[in-house]
Biopython code that builds the backbone (N, CA, C, O; Angstrom):
import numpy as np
from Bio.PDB.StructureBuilder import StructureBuilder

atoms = [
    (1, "UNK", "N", (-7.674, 2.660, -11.839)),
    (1, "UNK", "CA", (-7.412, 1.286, -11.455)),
    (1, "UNK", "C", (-7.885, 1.096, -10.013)),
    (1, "UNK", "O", (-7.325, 1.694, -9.094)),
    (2, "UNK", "N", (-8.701, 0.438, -9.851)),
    (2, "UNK", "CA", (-8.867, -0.383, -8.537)),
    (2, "UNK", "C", (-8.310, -0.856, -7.638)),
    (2, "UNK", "O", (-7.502, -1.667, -8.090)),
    (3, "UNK", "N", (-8.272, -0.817, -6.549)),
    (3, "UNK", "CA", (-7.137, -1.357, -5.452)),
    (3, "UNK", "C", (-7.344, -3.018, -5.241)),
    (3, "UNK", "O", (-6.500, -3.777, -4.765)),
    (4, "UNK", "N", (-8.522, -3.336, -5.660)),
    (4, "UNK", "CA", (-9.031, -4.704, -5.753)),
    (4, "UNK", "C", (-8.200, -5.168, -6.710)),
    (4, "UNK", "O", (-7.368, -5.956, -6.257)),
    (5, "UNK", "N", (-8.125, -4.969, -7.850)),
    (5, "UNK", "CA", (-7.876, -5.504, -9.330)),
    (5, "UNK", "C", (-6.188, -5.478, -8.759)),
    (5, "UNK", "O", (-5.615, -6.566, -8.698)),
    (6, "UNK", "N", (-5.723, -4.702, -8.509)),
    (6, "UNK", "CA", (-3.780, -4.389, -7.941)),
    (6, "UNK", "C", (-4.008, -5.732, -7.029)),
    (6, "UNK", "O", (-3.165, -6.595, -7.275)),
    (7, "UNK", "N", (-4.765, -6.016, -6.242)),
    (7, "UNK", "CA", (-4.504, -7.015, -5.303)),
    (7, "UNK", "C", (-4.450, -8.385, -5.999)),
    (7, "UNK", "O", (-3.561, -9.208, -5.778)),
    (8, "UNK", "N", (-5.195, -8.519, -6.625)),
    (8, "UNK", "CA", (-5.593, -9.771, -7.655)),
    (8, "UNK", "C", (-4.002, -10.011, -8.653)),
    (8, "UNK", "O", (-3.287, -11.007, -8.771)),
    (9, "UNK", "N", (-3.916, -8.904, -9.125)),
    (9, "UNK", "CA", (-2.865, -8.896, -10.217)),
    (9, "UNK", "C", (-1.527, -8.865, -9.699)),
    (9, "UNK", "O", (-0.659, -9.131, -10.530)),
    (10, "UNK", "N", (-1.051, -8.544, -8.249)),
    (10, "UNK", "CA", (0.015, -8.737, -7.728)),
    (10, "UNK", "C", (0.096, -9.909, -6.729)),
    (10, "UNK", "O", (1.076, -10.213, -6.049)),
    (11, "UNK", "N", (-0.709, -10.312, -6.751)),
    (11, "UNK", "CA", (-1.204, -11.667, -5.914)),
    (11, "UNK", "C", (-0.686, -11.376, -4.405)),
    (11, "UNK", "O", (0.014, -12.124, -3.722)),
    (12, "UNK", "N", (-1.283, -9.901, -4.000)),
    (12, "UNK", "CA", (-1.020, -9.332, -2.192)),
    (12, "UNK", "C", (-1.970, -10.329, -1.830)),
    (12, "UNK", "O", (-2.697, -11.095, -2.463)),
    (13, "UNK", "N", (-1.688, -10.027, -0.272)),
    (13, "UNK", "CA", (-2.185, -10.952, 0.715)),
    (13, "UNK", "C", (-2.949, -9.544, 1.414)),
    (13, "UNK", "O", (-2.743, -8.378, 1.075)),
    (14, "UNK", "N", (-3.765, -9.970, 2.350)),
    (14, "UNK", "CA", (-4.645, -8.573, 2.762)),
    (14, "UNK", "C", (-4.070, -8.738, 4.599)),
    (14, "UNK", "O", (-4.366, -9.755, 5.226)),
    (15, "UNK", "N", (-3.413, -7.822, 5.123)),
    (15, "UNK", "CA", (-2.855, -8.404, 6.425)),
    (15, "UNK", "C", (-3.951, -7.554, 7.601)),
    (15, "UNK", "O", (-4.018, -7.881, 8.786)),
    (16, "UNK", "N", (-4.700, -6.503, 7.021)),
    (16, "UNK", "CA", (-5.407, -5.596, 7.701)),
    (16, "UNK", "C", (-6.409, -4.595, 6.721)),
    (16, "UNK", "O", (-6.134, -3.889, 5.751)),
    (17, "UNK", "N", (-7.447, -4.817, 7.297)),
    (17, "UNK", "CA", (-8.734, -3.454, 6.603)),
    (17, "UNK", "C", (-9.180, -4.088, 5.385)),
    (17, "UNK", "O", (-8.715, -4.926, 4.614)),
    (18, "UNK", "N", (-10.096, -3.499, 5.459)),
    (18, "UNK", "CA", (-11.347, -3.946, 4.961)),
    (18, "UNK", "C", (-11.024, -3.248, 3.351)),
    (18, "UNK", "O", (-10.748, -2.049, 3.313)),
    (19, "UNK", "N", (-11.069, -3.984, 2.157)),
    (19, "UNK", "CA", (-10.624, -3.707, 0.707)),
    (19, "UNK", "C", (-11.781, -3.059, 0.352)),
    (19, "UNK", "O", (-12.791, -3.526, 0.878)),
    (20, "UNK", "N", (-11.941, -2.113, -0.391)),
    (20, "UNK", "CA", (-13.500, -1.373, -1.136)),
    (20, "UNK", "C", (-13.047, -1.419, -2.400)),
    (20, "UNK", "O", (-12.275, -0.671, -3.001)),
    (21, "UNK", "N", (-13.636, -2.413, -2.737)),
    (21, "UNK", "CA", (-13.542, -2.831, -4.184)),
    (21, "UNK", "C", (-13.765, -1.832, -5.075)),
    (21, "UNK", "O", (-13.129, -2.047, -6.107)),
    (22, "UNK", "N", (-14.530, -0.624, -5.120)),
    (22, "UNK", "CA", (-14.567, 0.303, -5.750)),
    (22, "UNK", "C", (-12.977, 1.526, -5.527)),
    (22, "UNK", "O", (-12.447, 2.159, -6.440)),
    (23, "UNK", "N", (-12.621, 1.524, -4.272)),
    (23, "UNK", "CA", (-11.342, 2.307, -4.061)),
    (23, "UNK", "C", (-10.284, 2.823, -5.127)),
    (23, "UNK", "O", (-9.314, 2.119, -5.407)),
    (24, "UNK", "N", (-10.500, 4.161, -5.763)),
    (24, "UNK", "CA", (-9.471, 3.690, -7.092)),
    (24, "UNK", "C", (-8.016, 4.247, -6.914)),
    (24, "UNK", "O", (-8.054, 5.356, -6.382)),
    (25, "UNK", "N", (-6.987, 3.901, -7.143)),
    (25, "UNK", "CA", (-5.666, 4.022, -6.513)),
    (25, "UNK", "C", (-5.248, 5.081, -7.786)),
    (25, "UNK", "O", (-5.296, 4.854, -8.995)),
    (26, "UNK", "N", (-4.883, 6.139, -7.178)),
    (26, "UNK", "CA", (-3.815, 7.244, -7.567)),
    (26, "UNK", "C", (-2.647, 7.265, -8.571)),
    (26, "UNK", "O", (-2.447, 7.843, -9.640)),
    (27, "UNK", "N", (-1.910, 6.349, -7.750)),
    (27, "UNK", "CA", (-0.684, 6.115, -8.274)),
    (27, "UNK", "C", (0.085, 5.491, -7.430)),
    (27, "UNK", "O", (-0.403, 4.444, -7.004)),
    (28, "UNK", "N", (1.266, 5.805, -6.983)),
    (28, "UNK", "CA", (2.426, 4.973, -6.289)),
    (28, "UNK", "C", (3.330, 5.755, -5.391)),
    (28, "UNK", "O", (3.892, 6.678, -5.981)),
    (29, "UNK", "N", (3.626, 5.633, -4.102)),
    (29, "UNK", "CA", (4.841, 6.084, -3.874)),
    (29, "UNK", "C", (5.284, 5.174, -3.177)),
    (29, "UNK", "O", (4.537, 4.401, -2.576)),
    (30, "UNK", "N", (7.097, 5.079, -3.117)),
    (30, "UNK", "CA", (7.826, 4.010, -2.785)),
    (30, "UNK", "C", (8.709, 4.723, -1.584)),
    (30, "UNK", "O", (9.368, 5.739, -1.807)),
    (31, "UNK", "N", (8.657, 4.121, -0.359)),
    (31, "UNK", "CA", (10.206, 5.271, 0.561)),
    (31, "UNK", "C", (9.816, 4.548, 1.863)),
    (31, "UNK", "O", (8.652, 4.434, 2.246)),
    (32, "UNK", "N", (10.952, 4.046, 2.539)),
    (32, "UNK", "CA", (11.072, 3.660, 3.640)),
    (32, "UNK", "C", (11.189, 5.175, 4.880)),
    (32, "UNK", "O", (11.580, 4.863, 6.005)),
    (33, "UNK", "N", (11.014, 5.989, 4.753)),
    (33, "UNK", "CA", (11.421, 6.936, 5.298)),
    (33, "UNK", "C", (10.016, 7.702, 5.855)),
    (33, "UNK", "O", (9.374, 7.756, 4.806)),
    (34, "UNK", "N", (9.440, 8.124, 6.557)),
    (34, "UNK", "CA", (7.918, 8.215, 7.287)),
    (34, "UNK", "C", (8.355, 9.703, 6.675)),
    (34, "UNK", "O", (8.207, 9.573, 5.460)),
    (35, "UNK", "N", (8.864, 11.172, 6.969)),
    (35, "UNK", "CA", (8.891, 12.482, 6.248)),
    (35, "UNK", "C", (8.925, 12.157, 5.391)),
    (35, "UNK", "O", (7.913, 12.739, 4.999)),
    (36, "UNK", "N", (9.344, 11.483, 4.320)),
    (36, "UNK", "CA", (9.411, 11.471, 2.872)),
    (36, "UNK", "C", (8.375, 11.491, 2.525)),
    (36, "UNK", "O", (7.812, 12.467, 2.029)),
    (37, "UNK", "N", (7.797, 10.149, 2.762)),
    (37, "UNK", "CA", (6.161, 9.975, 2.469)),
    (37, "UNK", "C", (5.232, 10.951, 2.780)),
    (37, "UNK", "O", (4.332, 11.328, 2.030)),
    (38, "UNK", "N", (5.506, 11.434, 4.119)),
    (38, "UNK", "CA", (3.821, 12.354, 4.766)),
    (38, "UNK", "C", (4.301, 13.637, 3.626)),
    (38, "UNK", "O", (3.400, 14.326, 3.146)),
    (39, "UNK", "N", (5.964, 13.946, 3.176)),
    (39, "UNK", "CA", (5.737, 15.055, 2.426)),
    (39, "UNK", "C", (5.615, 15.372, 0.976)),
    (39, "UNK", "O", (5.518, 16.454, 0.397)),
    (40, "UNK", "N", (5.647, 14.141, 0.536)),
    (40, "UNK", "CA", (5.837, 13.521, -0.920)),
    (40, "UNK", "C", (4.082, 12.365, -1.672)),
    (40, "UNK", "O", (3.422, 12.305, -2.709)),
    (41, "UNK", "N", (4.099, 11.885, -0.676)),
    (41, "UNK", "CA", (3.149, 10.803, -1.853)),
    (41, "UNK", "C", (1.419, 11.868, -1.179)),
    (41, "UNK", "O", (0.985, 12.578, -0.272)),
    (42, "UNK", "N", (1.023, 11.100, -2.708)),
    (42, "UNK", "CA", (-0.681, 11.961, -2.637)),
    (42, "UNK", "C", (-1.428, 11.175, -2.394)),
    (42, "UNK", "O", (-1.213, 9.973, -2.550)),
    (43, "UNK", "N", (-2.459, 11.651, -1.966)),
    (43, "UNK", "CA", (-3.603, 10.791, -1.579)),
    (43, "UNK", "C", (-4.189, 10.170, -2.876)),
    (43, "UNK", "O", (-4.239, 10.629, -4.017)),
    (44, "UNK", "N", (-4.730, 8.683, -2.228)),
    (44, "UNK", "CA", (-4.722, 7.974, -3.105)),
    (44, "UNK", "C", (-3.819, 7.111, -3.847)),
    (44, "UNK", "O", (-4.063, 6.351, -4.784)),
    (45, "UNK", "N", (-2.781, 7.361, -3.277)),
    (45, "UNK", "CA", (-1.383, 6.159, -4.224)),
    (45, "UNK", "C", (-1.469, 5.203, -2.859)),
    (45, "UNK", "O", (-2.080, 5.199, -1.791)),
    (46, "UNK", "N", (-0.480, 4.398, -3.556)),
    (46, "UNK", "CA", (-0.574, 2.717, -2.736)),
    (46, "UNK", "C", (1.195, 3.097, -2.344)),
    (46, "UNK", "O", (2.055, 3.395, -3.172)),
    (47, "UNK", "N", (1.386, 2.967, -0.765)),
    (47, "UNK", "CA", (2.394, 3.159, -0.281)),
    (47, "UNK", "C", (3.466, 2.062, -0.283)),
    (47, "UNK", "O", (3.197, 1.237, 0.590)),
    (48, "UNK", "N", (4.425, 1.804, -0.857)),
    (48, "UNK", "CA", (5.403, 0.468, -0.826)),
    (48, "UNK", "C", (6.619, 0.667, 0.238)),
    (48, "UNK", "O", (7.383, 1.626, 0.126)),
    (49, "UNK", "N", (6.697, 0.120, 0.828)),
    (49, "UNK", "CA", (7.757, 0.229, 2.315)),
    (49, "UNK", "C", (7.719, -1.209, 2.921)),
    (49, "UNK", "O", (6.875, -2.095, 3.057)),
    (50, "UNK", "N", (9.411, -0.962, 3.307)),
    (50, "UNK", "CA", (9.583, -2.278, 4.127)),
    (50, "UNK", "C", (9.124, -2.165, 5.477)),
    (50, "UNK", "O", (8.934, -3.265, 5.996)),
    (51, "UNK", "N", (8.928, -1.347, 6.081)),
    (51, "UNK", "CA", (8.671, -0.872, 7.172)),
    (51, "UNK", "C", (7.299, -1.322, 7.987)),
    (51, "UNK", "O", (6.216, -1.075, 7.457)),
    (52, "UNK", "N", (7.343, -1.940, 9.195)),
    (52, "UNK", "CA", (6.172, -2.694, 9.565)),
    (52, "UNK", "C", (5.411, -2.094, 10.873)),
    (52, "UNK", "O", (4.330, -2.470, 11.328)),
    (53, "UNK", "N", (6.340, -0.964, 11.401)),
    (53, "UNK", "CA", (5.434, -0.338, 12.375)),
    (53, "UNK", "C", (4.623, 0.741, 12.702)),
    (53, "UNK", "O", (4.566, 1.803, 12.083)),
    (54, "UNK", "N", (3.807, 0.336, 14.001)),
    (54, "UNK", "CA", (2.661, 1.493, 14.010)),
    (54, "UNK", "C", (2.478, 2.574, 13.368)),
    (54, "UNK", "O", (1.334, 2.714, 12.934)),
    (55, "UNK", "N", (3.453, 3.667, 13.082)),
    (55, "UNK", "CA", (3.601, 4.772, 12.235)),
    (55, "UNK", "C", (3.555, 4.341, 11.670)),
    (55, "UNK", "O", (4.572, 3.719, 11.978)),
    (56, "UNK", "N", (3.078, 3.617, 10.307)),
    (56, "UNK", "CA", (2.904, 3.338, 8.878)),
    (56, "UNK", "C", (1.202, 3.887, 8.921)),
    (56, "UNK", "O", (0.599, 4.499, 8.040)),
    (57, "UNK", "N", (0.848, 3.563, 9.874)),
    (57, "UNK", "CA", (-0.605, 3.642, 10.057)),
    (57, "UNK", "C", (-1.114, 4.974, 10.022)),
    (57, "UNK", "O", (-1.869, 5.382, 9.139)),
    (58, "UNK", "N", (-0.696, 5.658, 10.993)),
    (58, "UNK", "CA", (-0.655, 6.829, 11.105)),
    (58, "UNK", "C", (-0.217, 8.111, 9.626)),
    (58, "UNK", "O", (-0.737, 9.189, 9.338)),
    (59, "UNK", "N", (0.857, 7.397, 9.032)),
    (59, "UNK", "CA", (1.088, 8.264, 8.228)),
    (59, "UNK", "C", (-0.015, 7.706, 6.874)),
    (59, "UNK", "O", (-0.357, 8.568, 6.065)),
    (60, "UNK", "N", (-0.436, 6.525, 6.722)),
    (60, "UNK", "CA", (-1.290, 6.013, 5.642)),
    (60, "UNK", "C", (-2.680, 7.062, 6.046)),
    (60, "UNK", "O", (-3.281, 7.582, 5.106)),
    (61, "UNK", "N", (-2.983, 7.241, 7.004)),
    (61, "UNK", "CA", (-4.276, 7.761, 7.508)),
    (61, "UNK", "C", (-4.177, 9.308, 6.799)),
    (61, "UNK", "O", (-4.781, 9.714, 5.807)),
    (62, "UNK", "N", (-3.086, 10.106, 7.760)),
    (62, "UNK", "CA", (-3.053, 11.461, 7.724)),
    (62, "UNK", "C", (-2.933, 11.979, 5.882)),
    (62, "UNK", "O", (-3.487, 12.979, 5.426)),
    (63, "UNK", "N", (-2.200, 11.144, 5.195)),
    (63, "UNK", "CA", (-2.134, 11.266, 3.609)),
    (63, "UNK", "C", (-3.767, 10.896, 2.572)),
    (63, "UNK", "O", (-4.345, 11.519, 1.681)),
    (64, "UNK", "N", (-4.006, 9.693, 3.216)),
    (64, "UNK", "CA", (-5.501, 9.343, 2.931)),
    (64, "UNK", "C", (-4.785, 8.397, 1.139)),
    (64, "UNK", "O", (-4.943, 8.550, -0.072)),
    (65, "UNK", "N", (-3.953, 7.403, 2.132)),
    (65, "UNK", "CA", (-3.152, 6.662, 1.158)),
    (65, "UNK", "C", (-4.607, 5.418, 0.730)),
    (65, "UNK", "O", (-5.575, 5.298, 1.480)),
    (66, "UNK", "N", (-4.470, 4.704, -0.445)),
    (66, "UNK", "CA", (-5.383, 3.568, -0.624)),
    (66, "UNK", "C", (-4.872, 2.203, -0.032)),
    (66, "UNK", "O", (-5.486, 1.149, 0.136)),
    (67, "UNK", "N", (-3.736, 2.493, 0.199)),
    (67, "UNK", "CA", (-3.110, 1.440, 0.958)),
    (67, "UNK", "C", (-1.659, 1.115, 1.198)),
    (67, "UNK", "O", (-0.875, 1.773, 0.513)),
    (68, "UNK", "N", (-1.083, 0.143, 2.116)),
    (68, "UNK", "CA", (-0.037, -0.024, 2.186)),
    (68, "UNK", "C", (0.870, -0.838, 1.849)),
    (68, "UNK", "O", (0.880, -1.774, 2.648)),
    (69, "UNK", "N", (1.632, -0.944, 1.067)),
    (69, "UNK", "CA", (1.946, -2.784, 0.462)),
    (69, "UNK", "C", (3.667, -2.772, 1.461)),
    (69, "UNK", "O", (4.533, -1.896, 1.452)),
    (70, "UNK", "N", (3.634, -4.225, 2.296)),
    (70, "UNK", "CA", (4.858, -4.295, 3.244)),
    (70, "UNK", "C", (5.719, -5.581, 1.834)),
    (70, "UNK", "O", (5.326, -6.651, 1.370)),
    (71, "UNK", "N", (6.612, -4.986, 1.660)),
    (71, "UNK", "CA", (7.392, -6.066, 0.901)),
    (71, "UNK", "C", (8.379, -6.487, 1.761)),
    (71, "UNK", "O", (8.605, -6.000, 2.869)),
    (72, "UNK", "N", (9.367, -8.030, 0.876)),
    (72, "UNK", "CA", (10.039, -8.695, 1.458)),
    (72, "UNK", "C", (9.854, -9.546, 2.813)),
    (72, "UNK", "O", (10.629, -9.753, 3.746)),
    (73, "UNK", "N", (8.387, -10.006, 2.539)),
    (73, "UNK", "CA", (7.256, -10.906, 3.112)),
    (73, "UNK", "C", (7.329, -10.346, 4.709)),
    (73, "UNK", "O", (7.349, -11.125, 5.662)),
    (74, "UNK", "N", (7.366, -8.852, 4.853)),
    (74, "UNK", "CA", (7.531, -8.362, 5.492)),
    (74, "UNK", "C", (6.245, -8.352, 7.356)),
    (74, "UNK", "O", (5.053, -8.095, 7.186)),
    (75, "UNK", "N", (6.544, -8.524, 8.213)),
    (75, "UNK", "CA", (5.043, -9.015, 8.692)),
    (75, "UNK", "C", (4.959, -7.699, 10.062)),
    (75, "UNK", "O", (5.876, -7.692, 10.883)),
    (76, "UNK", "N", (3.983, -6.815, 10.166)),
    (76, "UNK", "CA", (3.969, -5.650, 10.944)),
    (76, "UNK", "C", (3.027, -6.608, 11.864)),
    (76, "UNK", "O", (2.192, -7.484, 11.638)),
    (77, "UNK", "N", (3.759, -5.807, 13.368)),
    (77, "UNK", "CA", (3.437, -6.430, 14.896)),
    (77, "UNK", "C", (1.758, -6.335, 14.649)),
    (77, "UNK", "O", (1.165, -5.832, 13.695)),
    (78, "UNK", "N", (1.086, -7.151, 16.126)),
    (78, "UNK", "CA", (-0.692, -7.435, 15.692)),
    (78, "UNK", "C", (-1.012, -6.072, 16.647)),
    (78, "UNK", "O", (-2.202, -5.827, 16.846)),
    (79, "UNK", "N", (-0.151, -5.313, 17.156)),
    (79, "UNK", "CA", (-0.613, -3.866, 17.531)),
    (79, "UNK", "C", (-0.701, -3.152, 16.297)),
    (79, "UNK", "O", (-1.600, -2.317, 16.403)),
    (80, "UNK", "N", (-0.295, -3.126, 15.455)),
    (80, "UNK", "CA", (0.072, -2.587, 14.310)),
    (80, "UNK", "C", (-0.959, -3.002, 13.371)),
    (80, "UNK", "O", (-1.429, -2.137, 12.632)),
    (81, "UNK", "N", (-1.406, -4.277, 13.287)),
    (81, "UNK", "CA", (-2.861, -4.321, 12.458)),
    (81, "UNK", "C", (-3.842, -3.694, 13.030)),
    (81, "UNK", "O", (-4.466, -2.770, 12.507)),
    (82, "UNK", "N", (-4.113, -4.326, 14.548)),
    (82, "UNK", "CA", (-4.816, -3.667, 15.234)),
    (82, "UNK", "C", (-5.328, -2.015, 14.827)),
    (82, "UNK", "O", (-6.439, -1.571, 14.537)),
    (83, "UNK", "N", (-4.234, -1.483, 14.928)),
    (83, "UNK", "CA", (-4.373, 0.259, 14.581)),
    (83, "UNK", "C", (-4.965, 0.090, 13.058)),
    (83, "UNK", "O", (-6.016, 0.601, 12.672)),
    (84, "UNK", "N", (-4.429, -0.409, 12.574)),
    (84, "UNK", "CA", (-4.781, -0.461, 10.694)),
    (84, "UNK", "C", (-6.283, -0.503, 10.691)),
    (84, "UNK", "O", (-7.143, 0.193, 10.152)),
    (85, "UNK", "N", (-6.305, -1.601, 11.511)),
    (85, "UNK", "CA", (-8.269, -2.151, 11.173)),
    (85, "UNK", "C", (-9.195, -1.140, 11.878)),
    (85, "UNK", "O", (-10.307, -0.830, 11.449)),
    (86, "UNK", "N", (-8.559, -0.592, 13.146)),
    (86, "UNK", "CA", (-9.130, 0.751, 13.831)),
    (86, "UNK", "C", (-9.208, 1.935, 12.862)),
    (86, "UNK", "O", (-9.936, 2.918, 13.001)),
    (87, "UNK", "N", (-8.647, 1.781, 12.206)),
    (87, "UNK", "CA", (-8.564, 2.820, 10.794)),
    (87, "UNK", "C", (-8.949, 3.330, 10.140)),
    (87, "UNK", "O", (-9.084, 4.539, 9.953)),
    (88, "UNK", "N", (-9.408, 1.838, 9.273)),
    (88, "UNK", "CA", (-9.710, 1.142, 7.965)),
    (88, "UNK", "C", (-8.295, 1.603, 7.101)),
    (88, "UNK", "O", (-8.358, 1.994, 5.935)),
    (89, "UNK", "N", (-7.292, 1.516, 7.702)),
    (89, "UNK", "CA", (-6.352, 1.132, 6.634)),
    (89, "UNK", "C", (-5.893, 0.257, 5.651)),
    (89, "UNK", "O", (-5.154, -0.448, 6.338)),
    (90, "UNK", "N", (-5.830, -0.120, 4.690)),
    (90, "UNK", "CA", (-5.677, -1.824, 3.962)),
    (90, "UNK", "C", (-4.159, -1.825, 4.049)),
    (90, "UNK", "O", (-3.451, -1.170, 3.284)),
    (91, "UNK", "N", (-3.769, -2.491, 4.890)),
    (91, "UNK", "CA", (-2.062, -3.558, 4.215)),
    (91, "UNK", "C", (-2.163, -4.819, 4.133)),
    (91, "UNK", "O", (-2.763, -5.736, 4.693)),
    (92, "UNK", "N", (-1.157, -4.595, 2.983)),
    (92, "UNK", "CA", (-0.553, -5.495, 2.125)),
    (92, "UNK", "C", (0.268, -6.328, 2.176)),
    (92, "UNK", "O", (1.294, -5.694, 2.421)),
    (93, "UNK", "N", (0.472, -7.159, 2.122)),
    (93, "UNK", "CA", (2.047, -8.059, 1.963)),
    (93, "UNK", "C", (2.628, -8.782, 0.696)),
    (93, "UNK", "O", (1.990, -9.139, -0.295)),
    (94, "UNK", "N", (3.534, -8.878, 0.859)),
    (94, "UNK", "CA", (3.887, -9.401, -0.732)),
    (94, "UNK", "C", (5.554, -10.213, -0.426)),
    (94, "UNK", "O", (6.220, -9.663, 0.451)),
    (95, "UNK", "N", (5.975, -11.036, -0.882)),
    (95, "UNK", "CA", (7.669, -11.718, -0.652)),
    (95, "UNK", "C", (8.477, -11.023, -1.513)),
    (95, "UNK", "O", (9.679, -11.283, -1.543)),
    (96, "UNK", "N", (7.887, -9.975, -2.388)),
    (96, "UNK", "CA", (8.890, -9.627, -3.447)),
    (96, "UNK", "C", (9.549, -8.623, -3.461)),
    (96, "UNK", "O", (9.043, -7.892, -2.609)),
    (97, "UNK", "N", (10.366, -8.139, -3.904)),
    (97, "UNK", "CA", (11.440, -7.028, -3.454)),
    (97, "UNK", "C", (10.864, -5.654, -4.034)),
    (97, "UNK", "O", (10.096, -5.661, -4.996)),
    (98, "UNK", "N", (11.343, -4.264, -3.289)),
    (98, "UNK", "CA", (10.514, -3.394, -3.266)),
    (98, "UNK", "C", (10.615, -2.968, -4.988)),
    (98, "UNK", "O", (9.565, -2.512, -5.442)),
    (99, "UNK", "N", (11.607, -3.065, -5.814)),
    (99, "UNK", "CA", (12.071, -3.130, -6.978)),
    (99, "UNK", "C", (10.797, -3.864, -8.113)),
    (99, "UNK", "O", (9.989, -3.204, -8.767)),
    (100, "UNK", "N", (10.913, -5.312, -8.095)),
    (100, "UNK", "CA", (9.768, -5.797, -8.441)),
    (100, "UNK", "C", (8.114, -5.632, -8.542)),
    (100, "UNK", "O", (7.304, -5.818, -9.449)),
    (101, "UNK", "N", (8.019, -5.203, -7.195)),
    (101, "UNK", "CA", (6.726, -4.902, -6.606)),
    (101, "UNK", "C", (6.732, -3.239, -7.668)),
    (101, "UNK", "O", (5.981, -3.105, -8.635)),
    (102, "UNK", "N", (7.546, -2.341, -7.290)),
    (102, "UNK", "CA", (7.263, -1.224, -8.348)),
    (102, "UNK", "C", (7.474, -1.217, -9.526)),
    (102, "UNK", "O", (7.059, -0.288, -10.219)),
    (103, "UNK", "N", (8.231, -2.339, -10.090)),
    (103, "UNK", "CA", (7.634, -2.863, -11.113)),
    (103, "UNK", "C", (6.769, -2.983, -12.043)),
    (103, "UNK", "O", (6.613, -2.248, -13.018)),
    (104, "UNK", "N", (5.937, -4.337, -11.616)),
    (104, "UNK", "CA", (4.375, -4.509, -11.922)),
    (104, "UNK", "C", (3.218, -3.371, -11.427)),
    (104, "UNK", "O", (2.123, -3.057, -11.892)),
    (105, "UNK", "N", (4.075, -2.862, -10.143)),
    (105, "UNK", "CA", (2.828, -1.889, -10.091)),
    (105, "UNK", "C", (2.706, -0.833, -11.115)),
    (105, "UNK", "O", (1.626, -0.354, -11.462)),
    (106, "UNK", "N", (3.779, -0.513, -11.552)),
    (106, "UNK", "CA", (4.027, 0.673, -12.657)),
    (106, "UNK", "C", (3.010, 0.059, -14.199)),
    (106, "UNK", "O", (2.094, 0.634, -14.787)),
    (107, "UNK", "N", (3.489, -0.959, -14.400)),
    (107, "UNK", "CA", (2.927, -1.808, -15.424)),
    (107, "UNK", "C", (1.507, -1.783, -15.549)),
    (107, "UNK", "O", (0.924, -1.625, -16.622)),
    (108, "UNK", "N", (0.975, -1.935, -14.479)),
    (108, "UNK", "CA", (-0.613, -2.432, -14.013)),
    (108, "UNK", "C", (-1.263, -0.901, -14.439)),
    (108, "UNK", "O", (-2.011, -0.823, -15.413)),
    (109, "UNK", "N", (-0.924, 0.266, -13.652)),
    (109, "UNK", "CA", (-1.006, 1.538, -13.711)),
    (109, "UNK", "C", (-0.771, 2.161, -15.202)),
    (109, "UNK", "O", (-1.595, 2.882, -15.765)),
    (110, "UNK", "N", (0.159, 1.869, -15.608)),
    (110, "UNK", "CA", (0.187, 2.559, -17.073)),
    (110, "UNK", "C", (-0.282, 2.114, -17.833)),
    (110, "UNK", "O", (-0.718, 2.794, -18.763)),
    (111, "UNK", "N", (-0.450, 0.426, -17.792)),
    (111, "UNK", "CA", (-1.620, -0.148, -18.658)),
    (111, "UNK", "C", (-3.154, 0.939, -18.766)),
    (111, "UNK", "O", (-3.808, 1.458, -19.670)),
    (112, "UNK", "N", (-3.195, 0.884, -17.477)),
    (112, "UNK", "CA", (-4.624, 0.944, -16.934)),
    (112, "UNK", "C", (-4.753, 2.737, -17.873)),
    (112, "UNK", "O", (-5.650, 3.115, -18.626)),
    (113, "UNK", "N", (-3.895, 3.246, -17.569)),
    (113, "UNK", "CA", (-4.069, 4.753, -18.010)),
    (113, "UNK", "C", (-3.973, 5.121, -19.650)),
    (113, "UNK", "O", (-4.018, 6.236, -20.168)),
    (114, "UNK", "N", (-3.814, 3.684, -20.349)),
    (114, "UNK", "CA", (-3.220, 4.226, -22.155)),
    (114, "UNK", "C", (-5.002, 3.355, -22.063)),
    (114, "UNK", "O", (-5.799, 4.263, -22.296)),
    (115, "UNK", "N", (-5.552, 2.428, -21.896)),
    (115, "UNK", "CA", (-6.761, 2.414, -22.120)),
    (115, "UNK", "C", (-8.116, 3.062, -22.011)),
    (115, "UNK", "O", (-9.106, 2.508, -22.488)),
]
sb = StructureBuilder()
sb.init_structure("model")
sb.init_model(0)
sb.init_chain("A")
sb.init_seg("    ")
for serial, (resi, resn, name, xyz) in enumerate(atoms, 1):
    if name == "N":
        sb.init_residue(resn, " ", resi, " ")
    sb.init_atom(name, np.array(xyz, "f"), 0.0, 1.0, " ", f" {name:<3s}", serial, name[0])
structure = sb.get_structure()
């Protein structure tokens, strides 16, 4: 699955970095918690966190995440894009709760994998 096609189908907003429409997304990990993530999600999943600062960046980089989705119309400081676009990190935004959002993302993903 495409990180393009996830954007389209969850109707994200692009808050930082440049989308590569070819980019194909992993899978998912969900955790407000920066160790959780750097020791848990794989490269290539789409990171879901409420969490809006600079370290998101940093840890999206060092994992070699496809991107970051900020829920609960969540909005990270313009130092914080800044770093993203210095990056090429892609975040995300979305109004919907982190529940929802893993949701459809699960949906989109398992679709994508029985075809």
């Amino acid at each position: 699955m495409t990180l393009d096609k996830i954007i389209k189908e969850l109707k994200l907003n692009v808050l930082a970095g440049k989308v590569n429409p070819n980019a194909i997304v992993s899978g998912a990990y969900v955790s407000d918690l920066l160790s959780d993530v750097m020791g848990n999600a794989g490269k290539g999943n789409i990171w879901i966190t409420m969490q809006t600062h600079g370290n998101i960046v940093a840890v999206a980089s060092l994992k070699e995440l496809a991107a970051i989705i900020v829920v609960n119309d969540g909005k990270p400081e313009e130092n914080t894009i800044q770093k993203a676009e210095a990056e090429g990190i892609v975040i995300l935004s979305t109004k919907q709760r982190s529940f929802n959002t893993c949701g459809k993302l699960y949906k989109i993903l398992e679709q994508d994998a029985v075809v």
